[in-house]
C-alpha distance (Angstrom), angle and dihedral (degrees) to the residues before:
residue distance angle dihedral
X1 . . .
X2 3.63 . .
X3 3.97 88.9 .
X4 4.18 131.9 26.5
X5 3.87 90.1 -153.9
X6 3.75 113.8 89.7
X7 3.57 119.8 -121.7
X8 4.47 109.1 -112.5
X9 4.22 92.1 -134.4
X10 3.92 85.7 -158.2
X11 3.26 78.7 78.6
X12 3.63 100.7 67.4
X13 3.32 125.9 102.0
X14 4.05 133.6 -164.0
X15 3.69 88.9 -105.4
X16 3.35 93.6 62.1
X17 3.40 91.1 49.5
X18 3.49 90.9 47.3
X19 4.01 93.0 54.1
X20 3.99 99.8 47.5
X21 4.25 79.3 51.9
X22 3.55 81.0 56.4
X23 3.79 102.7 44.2
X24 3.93 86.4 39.4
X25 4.20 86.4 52.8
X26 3.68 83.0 53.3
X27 3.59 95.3 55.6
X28 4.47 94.0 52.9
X29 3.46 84.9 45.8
X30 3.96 96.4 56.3
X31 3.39 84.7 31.8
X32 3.94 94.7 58.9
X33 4.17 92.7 41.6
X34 4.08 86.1 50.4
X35 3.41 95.9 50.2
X36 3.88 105.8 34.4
X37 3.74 84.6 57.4
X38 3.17 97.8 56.6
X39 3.72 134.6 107.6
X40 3.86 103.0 -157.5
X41 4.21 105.4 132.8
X42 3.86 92.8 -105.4
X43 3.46 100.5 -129.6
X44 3.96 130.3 178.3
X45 3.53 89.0 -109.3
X46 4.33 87.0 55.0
X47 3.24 89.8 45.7
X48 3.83 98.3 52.7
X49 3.92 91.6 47.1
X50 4.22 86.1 47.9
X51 4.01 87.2 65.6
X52 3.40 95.2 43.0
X53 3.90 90.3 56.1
X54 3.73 92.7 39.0
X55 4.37 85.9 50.0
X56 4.23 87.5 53.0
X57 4.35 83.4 48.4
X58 4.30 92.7 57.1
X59 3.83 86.2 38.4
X60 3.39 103.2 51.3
X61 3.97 103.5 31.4
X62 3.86 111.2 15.3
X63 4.16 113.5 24.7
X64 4.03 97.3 52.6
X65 4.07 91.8 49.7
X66 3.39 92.8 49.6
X67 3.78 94.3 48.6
X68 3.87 90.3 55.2
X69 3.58 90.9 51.9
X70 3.86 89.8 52.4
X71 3.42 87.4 52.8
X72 4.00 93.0 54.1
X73 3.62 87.5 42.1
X74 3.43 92.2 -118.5
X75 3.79 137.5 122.1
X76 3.71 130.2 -129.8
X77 4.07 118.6 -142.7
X78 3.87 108.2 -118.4
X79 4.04 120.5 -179.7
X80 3.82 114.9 -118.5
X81 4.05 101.4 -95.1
X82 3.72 88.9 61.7
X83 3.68 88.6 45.6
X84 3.63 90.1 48.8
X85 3.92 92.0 49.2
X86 3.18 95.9 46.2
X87 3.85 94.9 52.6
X88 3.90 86.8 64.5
X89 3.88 94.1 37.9
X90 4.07 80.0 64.0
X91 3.96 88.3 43.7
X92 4.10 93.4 53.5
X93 4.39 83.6 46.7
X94 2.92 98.6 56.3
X95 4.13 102.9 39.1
X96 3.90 96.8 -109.0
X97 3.85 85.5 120.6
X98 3.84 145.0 20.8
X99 4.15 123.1 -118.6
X100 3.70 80.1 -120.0
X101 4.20 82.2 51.9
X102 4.01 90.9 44.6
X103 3.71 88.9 43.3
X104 4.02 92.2 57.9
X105 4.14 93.6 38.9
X106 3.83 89.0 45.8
X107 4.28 97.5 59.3
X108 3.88 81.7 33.6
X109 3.39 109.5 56.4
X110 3.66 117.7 7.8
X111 3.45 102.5 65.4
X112 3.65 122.6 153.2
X113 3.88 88.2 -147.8
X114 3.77 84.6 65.6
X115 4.24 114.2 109.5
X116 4.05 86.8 -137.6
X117 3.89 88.7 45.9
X118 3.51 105.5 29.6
X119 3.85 110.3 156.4
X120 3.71 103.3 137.7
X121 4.02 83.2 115.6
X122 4.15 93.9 82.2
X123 3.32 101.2 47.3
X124 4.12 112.4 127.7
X125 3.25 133.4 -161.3
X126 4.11 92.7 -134.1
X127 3.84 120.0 59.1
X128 4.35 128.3 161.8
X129 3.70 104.0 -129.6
X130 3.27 104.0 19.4
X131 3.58 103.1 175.3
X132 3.97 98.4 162.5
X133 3.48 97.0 68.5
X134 4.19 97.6 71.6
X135 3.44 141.0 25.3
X136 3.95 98.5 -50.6
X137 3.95 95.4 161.7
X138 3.88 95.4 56.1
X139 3.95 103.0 26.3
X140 3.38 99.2 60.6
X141 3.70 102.9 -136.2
X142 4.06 122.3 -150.8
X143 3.61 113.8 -118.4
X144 3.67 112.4 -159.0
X145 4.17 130.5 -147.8
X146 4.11 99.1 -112.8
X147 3.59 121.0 -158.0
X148 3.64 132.7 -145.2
X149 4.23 98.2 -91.5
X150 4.01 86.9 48.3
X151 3.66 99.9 55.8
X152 4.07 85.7 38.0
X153 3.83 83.2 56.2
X154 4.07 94.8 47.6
X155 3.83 86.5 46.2
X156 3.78 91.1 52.1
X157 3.80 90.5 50.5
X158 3.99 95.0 44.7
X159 4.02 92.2 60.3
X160 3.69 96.4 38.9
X161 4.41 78.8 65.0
X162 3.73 87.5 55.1
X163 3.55 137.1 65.3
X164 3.53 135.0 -61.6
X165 3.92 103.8 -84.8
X166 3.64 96.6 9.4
X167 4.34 81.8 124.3
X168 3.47 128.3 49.4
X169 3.65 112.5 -97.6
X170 4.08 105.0 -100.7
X171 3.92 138.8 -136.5
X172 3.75 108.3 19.0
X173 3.70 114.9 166.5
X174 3.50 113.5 -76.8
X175 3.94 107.1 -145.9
X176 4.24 122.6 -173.1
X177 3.70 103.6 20.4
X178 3.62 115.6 165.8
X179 4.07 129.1 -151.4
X180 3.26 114.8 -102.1
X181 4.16 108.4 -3.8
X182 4.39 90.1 98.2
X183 4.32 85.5 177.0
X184 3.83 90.2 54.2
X185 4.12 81.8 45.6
X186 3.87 94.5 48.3
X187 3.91 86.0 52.3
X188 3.45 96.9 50.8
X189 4.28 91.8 44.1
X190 4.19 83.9 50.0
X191 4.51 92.8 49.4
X192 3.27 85.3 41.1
X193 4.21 103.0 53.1
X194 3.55 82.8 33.8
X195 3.34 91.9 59.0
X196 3.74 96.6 46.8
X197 4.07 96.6 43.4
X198 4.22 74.5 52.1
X199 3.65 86.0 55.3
X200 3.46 96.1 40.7
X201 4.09 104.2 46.9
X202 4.34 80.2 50.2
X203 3.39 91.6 57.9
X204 3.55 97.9 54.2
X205 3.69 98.7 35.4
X206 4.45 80.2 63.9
X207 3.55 87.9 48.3
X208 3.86 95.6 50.6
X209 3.32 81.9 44.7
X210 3.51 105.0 55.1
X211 4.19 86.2 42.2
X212 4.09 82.2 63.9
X213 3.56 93.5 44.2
X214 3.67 80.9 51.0
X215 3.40 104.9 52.6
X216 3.82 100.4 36.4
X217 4.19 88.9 62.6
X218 3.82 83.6 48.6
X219 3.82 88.0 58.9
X220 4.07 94.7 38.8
X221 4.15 74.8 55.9
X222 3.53 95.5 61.6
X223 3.58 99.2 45.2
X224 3.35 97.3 81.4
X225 4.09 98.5 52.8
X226 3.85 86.3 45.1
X227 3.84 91.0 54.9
X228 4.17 90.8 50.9
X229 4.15 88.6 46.7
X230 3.76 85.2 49.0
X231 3.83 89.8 49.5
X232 3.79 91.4 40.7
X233 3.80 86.0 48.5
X234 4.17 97.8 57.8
X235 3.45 90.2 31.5
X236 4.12 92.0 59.9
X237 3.83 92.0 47.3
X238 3.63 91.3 48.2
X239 4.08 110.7 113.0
């Protein structure tokens, strides 16, 4: 475990629900662009030991976030690939479909290539656990049991690969919370990182603005040296 303290879950919001989704859709979609590349003899066997590492994926990074939001009856944004993956992740459950079934759907319709889907966008080049990239159906690869401040940690290291913004902005002060009513909580944490991301995307907006401002009186600047080199220009090639 990455850290002995446990993690307080009243203190977690939709968002962050809604940015492990998002570091989890990363994972399928690596995941997918791994595997569809490769030229492993896709045996039953392969096959089989693909589910099995998908299964430990939903368990450890999608299925227990979701169940907290249930429990704050609230509900996390996820994009439409994890939608679509989890759709046949309920399928395989619940004995509407084979792994061998899942396997097939899985390559076939939840690519991250796909317009509807398309995901390709937060795909790292770093990820713990990252099973996809060797032999996972012959080495026999250790899974571990992740709690709640590990997968925060992985999270945290996934969006400090992307861009600048690509997460929302975290731990804004939290004002009015009231004991015991967690949906009236998770409304207040969402006003109030709205509110700062608000604050936030302002202040840079001035600040790109004052970088124009900037640069367009250091071109008014110029305009009057390049006029005198003009001049200097015709009046050399003058006879």
């Amino acid at each position: 475990m990455s850290n002995s303290s446990k993690y307080d879950l009243t203190e977690f919001t939709i968002l962050d629900a809604t940015n492990i989704l998002e570091y989890a859709t990363s994972h399928f979609a690596a995941i997918w662009i791994a595997c569809d590349r490769s030229h492993v003899p896709q045996s039953p066997a392969y096959k089989a030991s693909f589910v099995r590492h998908l299964q430990w994926e939903v368990d450890s990074f999608v299925f227990p976030y979701i169940n907290i939001c249930m429990v704050f009856n609230t509900h996390p944004t996820m994009t439409n690939l994890l939608r679509s993956i989890l759709g046949r992740f309920s399928r395989l459950q619940t004995r509407n479909i084979t792994g061998e079934q899942f396997y097939a759907e899985f390559f076939a319709h939840c690519s991250p290539h796909d317009p509807e889907l398309r995901s390709t966008h937060r795909v790292v080049l770093k990820y713990a656990h990252d099973w996809w990239k060797d032999r996972f159906d012959t080495l026999g690869f250790a899974l571990p049991s992740l709690d709640v401040n590990e997968v925060l940690d992985m999270m945290a290291d996934h969006f400090e690969q992307l861009p600048m913004g690509a997460m929302l902005l975290p731990d804004p002060a939290v004002a009015g919370q009231v004991e015991g009513d967690p949906l009236l909580n998770q409304i207040l944490a969402v006003k109030a990182r709205v509110q700062h991301l608000g604050n936030s995307l302002e202040k840079m907006l001035q600040e790109k603005t004052m970088m124009a401002v900037a640069a367009a009186s250091s071109m008014s600047e110029l305009e009057g040296p390049m006029d005198e080199l003009e001049e200097a220009l015709l009046t050399s090639r003058r006879p």
